[in-house]
N, C-alpha and C positions, 0 to 999 in steps of 0.2 A: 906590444900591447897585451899580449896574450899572460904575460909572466905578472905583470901588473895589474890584469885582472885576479890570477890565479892567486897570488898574493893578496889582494882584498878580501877574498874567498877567504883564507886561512887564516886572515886576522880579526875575519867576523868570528869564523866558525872558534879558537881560542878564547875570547871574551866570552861566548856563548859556552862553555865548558866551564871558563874561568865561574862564572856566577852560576853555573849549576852546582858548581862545590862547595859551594856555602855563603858568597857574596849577599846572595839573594834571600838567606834563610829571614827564616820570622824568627823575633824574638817574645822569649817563652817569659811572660808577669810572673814573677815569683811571687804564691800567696802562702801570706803570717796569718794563720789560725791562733784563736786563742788559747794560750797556756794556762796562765794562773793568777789572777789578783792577788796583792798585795794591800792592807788597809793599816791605816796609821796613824792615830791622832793626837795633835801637834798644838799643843798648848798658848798660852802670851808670849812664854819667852820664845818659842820657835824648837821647843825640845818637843822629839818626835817619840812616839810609843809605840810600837809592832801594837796590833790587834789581833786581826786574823787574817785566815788567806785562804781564797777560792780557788779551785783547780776546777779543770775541764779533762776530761777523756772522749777520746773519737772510735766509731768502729772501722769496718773496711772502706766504706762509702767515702769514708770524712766527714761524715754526721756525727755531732755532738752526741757521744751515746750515753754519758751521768756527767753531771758536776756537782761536786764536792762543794755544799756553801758554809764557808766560815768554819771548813772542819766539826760541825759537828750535825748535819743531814747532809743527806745522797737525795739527787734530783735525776731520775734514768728516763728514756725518750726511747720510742719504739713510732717508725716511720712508714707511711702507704710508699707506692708506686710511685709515688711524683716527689717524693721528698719533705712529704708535709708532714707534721707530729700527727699522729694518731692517738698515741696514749702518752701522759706524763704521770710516773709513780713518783712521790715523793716521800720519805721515809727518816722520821727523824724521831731519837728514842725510840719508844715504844707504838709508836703511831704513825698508820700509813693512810695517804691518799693518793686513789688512780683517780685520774680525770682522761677521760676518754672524748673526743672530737670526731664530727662528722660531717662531712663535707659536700658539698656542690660548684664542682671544680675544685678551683683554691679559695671558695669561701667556705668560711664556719658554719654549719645552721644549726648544729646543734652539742652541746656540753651535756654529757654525764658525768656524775663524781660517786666513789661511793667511798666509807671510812670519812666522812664528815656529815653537815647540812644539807647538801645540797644533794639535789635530786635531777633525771634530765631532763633540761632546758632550751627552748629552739631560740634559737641565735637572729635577732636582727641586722641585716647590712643595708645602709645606706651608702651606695656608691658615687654618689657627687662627692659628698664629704669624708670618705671613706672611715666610717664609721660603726665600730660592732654594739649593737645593745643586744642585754638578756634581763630577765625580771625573774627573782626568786623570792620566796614566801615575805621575805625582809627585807630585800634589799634589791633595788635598780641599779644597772650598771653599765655604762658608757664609756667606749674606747676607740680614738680618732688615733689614725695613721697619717703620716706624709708621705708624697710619691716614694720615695725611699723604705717606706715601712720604720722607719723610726717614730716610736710612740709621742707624739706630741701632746696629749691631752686625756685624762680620764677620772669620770665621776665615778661617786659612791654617793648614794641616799638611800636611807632608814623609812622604809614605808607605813612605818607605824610614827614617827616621831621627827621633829628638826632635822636629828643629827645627819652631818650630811659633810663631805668632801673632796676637792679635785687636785689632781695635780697637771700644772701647762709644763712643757720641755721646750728648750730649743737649741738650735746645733748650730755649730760653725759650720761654714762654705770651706773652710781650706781643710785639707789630711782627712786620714781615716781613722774610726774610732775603731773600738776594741772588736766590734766583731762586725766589722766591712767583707770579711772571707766567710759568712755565715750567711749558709741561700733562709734562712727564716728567722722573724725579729723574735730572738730565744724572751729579750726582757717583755717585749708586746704579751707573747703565749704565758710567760711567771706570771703575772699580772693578773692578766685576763683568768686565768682557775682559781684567784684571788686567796694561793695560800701565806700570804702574809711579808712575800719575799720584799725588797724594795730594791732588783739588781736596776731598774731603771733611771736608777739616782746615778748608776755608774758607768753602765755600760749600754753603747750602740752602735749603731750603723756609720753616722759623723759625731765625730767630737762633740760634747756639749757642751752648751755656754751659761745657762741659766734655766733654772729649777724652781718655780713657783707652785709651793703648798701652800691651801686655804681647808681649813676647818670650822669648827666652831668656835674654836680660841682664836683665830687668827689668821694672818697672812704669812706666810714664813718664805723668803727671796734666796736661794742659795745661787753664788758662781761662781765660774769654774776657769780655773787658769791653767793652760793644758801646755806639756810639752811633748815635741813631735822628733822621731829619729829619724834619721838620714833618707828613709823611704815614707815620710810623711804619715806614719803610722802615731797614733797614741801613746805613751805612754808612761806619764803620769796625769793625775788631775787635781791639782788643789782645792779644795771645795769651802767656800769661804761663805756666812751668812751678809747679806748685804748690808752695809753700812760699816763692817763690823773692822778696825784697824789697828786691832793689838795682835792677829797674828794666829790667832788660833785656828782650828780648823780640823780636817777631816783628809787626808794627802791616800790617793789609791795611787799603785803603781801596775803597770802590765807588762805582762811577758808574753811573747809570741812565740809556736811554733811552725818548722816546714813540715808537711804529713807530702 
């Protein structure tokens, strides 16, 4: 009886070594930061054109510290204590804009800019709808977030005049978009210092599906047919106007890095 204990004894205490040496280990997500856009536009016949191409660089953190848009301006990011932008210099040719952010928690309240219009401005949030408004000498400005921080929604109106504009977004459920490994919505904050980028047509949190611009000329529908590699990552997206069945179109493609 005694050997039969002793021997249960030593076949526990074995398994119990056995999955301390690695049985048991956690396994480590491998995260794909963004590399570098690709853009391409792709005629009737389905012949593609290189256009241009967006790069990213990181610092030590793995914060996005410039990107490269279109090859021809630098977009650099300078971050507080919790990983939020504090300052975004942008720099293209001869002409620079810092926009500078300031915060209460991790909300905005308030935008300065200087090397353009704009002057600083205390930031509205509306938290049911999670929503940022600002009011500048011309222009009203409105920007809705989804739980995700993917930009779903944002106005422009002319406070002197009509003219006036919004863009709605919306994402796929399935895969991850170009910058799912990105703790802050980089296209949300281009946007929001309204220096004229439009990376939100391309790049987010989830995949996109459908892009609707409304101006004063019109309604314009754009969507998007994505494909996804082996680890449910983005990347390409075909960007097609709606209706539209000769084939033409706008094709971005993405590359990921491991940091």
């Amino acid at each position: 009886m005694k050997k039969l204990i002793l021997l249960s004894v030593l076949t526990i205490f074995m398994s119990s070594c056995s999955n301390d040496d690695g049985g048991s280990s956690p396994v480590t997500e491998t995260k794909y930061y963004p590399k570098k856009i690709d853009y391409f536009n792709r005629d009737a016949q389905g012949v593609e054109t290189y256009s241009a191409t967006t790069t990213f660089s990181y610092n030590e953190n793995k914060q996005v510290s410039s990107i490269n848009y279109m090859g021809y301006g630098d977009i650099s990011f300078t971050y507080n204590s919790d990983g939020l932008p504090t300052r975004i210099v942008s720099s293209f040719s001869n002409n620079q804009m810092v926009s500078e952010f300031e915060y209460n928690g991790d909300r905005i309240v308030r935008l300065s800019q200087t090397g353009g219009s704009f002057g600083p401005y205390n930031v509205g949030y509306n938290a049911s709808s999670r929503t940022y408004t600002y009011e500048t000498l011309y222009q009203n400005y409105s920007f809705t977030l989804n739980s995700l921080n993917d930009l779903i929604k944002w106005t422009r109106s002319n406070n002197t005049n009509s003219n006036s504009e919004n863009r709605e977004l919306t994402y796929k459920t399935q895969g991850y978009g170009f910058l799912y490994n990105i703790d802050f919505p980089i296209a949300f904050y281009l946007q929001f210092v309204s220096l004229g980028f439009d990376l939100e047509r391309f790049i987010s949190i989830k995949p996109l599906e459908k892009n609707v611009h409304v101006n004063n000329n019109g309604q314009y529908i754009t969507e998007y047919t994505n494909t996804l590699d082996a680890n449910n990552y983005v990347i390409e997206s075909i960007l097609t106007a709606l209706g539209d069945t000769n084939g033409a179109g706008t094709i971005v493609r993405f590359e990921y890095q491991e940091l």
